[in-house]
C-alpha positions as CSV (number, residue, x, y, z in Angstrom):
1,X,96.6,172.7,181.7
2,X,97.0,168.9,181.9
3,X,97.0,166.9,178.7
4,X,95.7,163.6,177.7
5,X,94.1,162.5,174.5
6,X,91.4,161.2,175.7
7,X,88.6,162.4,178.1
8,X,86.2,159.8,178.9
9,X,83.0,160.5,180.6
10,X,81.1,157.2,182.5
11,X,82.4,154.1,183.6
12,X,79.7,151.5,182.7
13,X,81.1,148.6,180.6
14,X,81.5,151.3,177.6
15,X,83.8,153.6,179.5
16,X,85.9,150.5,180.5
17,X,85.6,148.9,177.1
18,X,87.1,152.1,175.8
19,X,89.3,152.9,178.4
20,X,90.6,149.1,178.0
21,X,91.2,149.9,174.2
22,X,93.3,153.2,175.0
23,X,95.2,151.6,177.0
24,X,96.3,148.5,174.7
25,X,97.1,151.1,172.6
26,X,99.6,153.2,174.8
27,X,96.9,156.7,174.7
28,X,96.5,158.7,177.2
29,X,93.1,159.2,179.1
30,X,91.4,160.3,181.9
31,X,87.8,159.1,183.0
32,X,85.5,160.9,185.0
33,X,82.1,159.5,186.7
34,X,80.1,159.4,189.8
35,X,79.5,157.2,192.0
36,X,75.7,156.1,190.9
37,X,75.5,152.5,189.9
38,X,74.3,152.2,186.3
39,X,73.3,148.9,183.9
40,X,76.7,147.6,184.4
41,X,76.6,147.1,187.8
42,X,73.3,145.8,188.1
43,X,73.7,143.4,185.4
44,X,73.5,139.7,185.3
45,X,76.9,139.5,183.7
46,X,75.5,136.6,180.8
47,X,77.5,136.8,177.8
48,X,74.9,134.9,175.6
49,X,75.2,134.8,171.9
50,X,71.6,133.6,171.3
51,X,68.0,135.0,172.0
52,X,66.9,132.2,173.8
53,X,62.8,133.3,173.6
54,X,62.9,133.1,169.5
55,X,65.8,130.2,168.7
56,X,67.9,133.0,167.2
57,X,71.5,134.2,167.0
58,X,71.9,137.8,167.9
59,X,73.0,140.6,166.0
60,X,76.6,139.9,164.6
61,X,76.8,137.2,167.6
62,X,80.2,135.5,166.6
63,X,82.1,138.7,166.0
64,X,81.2,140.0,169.1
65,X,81.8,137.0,171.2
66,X,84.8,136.4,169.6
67,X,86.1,139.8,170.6
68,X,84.8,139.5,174.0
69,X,85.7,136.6,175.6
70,X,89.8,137.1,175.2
71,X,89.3,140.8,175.8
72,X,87.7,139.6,179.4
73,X,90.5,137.2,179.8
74,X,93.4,139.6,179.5
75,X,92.1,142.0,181.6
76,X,91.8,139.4,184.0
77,X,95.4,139.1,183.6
78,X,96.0,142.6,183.9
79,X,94.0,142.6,186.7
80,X,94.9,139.5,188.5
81,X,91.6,139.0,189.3
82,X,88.8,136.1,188.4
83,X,86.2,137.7,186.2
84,X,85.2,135.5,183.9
85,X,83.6,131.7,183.1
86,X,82.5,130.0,180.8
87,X,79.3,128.3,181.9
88,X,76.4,126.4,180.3
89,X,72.9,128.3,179.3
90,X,70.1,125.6,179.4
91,X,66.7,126.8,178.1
92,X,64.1,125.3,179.6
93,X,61.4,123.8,176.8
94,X,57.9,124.2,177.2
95,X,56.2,122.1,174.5
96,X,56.6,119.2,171.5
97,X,56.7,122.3,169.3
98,X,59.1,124.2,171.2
99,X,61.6,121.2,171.3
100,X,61.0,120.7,167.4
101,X,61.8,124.4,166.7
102,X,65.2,124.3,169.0
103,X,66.2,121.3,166.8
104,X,65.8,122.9,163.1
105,X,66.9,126.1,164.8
106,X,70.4,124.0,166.1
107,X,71.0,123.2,162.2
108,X,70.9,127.0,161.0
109,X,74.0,128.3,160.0
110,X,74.4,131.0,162.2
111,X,73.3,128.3,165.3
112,X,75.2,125.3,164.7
113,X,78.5,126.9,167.1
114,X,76.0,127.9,169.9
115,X,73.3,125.3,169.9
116,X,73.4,121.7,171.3
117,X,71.0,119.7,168.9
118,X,70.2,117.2,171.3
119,X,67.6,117.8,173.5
120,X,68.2,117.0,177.4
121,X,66.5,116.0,180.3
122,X,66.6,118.1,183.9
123,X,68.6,115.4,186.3
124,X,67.2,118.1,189.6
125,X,64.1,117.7,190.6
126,X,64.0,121.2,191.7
127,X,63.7,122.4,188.0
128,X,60.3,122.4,186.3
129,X,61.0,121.3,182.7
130,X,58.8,118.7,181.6
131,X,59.8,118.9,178.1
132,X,63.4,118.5,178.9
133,X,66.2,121.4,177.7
134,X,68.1,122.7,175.2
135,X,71.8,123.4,175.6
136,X,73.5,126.9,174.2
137,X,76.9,126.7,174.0
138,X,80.1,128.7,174.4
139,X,78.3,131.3,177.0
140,X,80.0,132.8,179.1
141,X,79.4,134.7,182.8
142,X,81.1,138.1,183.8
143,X,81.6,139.5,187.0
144,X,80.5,142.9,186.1
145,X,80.1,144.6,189.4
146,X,83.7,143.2,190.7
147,X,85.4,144.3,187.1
148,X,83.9,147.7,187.4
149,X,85.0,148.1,191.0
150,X,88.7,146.4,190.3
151,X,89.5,148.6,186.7
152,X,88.6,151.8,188.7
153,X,90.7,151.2,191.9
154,X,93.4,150.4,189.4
155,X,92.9,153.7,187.3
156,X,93.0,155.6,190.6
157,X,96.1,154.3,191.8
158,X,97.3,155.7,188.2
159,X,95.9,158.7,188.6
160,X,93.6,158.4,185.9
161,X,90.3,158.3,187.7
162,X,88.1,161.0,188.8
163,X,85.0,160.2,190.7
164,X,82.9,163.3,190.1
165,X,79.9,164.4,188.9
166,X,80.4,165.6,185.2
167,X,80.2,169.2,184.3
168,X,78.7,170.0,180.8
169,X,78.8,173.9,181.1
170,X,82.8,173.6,181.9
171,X,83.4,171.8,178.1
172,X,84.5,174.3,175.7
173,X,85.5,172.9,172.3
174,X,88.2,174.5,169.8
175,X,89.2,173.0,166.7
176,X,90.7,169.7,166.9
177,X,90.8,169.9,170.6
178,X,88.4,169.6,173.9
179,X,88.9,171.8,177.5
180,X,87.3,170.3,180.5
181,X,88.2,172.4,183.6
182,X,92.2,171.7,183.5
183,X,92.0,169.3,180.8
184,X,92.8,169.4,177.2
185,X,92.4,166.4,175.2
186,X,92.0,165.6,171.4
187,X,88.9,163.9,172.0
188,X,85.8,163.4,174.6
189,X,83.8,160.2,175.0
190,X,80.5,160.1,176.3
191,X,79.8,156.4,178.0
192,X,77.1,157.1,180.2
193,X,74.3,155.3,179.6
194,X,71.2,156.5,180.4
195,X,72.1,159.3,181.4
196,X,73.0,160.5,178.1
197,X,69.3,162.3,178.3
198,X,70.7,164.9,180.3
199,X,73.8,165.7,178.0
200,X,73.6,168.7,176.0
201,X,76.2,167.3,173.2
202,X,73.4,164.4,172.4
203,X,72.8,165.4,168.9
204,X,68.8,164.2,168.7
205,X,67.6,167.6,170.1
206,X,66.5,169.2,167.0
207,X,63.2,167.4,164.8
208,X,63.8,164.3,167.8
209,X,63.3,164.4,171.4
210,X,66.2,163.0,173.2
211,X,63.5,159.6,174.1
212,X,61.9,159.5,170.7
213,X,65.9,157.8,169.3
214,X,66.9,156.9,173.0
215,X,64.9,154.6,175.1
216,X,65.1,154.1,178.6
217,X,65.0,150.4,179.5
218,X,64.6,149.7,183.2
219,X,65.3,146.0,184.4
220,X,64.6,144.4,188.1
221,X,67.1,141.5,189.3
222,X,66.2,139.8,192.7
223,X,68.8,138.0,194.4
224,X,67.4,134.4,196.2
225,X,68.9,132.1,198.8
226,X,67.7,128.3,197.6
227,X,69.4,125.5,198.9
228,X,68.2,122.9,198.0
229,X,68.3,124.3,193.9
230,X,71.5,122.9,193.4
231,X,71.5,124.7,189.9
232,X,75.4,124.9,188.2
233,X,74.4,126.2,185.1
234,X,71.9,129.4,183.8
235,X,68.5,128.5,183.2
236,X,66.5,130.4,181.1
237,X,62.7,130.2,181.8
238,X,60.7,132.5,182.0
239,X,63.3,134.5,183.6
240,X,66.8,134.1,183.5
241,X,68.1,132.4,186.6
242,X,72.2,132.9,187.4
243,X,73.8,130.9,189.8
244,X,76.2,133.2,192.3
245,X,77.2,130.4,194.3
246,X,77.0,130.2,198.0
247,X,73.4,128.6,197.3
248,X,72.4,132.3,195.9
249,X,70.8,132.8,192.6
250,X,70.0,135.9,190.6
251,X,66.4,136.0,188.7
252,X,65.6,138.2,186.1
253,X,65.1,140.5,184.4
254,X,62.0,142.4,184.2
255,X,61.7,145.2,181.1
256,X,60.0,148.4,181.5
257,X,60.8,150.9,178.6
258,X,60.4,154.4,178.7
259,X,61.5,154.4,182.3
260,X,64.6,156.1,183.4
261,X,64.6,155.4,187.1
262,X,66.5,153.2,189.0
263,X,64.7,152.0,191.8
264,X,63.5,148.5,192.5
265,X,59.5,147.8,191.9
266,X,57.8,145.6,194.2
267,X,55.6,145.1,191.0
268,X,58.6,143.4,189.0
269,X,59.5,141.6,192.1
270,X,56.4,139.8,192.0
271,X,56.1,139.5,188.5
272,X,59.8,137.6,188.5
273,X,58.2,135.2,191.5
274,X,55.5,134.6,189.2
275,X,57.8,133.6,186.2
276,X,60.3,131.6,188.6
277,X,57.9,129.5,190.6
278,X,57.0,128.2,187.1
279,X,60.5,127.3,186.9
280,X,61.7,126.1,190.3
281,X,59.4,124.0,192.8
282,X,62.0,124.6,195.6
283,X,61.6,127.2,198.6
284,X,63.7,130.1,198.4
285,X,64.1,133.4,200.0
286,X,64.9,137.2,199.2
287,X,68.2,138.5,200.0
288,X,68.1,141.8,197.7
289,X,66.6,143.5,194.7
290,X,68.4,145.6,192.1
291,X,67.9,147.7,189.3
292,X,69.0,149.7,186.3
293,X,67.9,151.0,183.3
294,X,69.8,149.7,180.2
295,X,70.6,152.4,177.5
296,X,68.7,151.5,174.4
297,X,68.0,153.0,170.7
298,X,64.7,152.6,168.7
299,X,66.5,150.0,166.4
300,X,68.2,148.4,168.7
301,X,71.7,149.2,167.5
302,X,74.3,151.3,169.5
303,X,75.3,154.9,168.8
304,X,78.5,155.6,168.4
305,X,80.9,157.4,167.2
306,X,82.1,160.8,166.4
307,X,79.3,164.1,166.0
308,X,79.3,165.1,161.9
309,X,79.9,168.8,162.6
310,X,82.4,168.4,166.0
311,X,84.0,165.5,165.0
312,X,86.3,166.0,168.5
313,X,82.8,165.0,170.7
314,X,82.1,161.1,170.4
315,X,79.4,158.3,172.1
316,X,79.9,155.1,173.2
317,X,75.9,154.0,173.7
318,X,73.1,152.5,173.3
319,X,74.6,148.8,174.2
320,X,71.2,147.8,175.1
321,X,70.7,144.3,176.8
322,X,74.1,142.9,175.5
323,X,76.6,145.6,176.1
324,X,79.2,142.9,178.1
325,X,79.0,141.4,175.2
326,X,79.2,144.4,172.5
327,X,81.3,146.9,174.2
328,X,84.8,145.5,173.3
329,X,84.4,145.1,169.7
330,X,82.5,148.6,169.6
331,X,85.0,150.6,171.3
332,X,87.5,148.9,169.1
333,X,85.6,150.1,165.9
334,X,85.5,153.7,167.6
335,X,88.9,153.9,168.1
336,X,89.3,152.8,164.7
337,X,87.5,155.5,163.5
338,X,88.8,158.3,166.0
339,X,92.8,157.4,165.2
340,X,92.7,156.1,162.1
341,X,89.7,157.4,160.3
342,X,88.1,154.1,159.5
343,X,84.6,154.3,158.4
344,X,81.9,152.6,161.1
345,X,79.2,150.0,160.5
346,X,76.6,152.1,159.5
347,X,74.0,150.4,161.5
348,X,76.1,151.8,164.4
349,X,76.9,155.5,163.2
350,X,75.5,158.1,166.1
351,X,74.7,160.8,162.9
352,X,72.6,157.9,161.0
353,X,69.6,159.5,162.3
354,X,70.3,162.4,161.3
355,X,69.1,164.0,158.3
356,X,71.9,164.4,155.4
């Protein structure tokens, strides 16, 4: 039997998050996933702490970006690797009353670090913004794809990577502990994402159906060559367009709830032309189309954290649309919980649908 304290199952930005965490704090782990791309991977890799479409922060916005952005950093480090930038988010206007609303919004409280009150005008003539742009501030864009890929090379070389499909029937759980096959750890993680639907340790089986608390959230990127664009920064239109370099820009994305599939739509692709011609009046062409379905909950809060009754069994889901941005500070307040028995945010807790 092979011991670790820590079996973690999925390697989307949760599993890393969390593997990340154990690992700053000297615990032992294994992770086990397959090789199927999920949201991470597919991602735009925008660390955005407003929602651009209502001139709001987002939930908890400066706690989590606060966490985020060194926690990217020093695994850069670790990694030796470029992952992250900072890089400017400009929302492209669309009326007097729209460029009114950005500037009481930009005097809020909760705005003032992340909004630029002054409104600006486009200097390319490729960009459609007649009533000029707004400015957000301290965002930030992540290389998701290339972190996933770099963190699990460097696991494997440690030996502490198994690329597998996960086996629920082999999980047996005694008190205080966890068997997996030849493992025995103190505690199992479930990062997976969507595919938390298919786990038989998801706890909404009973008066919920694993969809009614869990939502599927599928979202379409298409990947463009423009040259003549010319486009530094993100703009946010209609769609949200994400410069890649190389004269290559990724548009999107699309949102289709309830759907748990991951392959592209020729439907979305040509709803995210429709969105970006309004944004861009140069030619472009299609290089590729990607897609994944974000794990999200009916209140749009993760679940996480330990089961009531099997306290050994924990999730790390239901990061939604802003999991690069969530996951660090989340896994944090798991491990909080798991080691030291520090309460989570309620509005996190995976049992707070549960009846008492």
């Amino acid at each position: 039997m092979k011991n670790v304290e820590y079996l973690i199952v999925g390697f989307g930005i949760a599993g890393l998050s969390f593997a990340e965490t154990l690992r700053r704090a000297n615990k032992s782990f294994v992770v086990i996933a397959d090789k199927k791309d999920g949201a991470t991977t597919t991602s735009g890799g925008v660390l955005n702490p407003t929602v651009l479409k209502r001139f709001t922060a987002a939930w908890r916005a400066s706690e989590f970006q606060q966490k985020a952005i060194p926690f990217y950093k020093e695994i850069e480090r670790h990694l030796n690797e470029q992952l992250i930038s900072e890089v400017k988010i400009e929302r492209i206007l669309n009326s007097i009353e729209e460029q009114n609303d950005w500037m009481i919004a930009s005097d809020r409280n909760e705005l003032k670090t992340f909004l630029n009150p002054s409104i600006e005008s486009s200097q390319n003539d490729s960009v459609v913004a007649p009533f000029k742009l707004g400015a957000v501030k301290g965002g930030h864009l992540l290389s998701a794809s290339k972190l996933l890929a770099s963190y699990a090379e460097r696991l494997r070389k440690e030996g502490t990577f198994i690329e597998a499909v996960f086996d629920y029937s082999q999980v047996t759980l005694e008190e205080n502990k966890v068997h997996y096959k030849e493992w025995e750890a103190t505690h199992i993680v479930f990062a997976e994402g969507a595919k938390v639907i298919d786990n038989p340790f998801y706890p909404y089986q009973g008066p919920f159906t694993n969809k009614s608390v869990f939502i599927g959230n599928k979202g379409d990127y298409v990947i463009v060559k423009a040259p003549k664009l010319k486009v530094a920064s993100i703009l946010k239109g209609g769609m949200m367009l994400i410069p890649l370099g190389d004269d290559l820009y990724k548009i999107g994305a699309t949102y289709d709830r309830h759907v748990y599939d991951s392959a592209i739509s020729m439907e979305k692709r040509e709803e995210i032309f429709s969105k970006l011609n309004k944004m861009i009046s140069c030619p472009f062409e299609v290089v590729a189309q990607v897609a994944g379905v974000r794990p999200t909950i009916k209140d749009r809060r993760p679940l996480t954290g330990a089961l009531r009754d099997t306290p050994q069994v924990a999730f790390l889901n239901g990061l939604g649309t802003r999991g690069l941005s969530m996951a660090p500070l989340v896994s944090l307040w798991l491990f909080q919980q798991l080691e030291e028995g520090v309460e989570l945010p309620s509005a996190i807790d995976i049992n707070r649908f549960l009846k008492p």
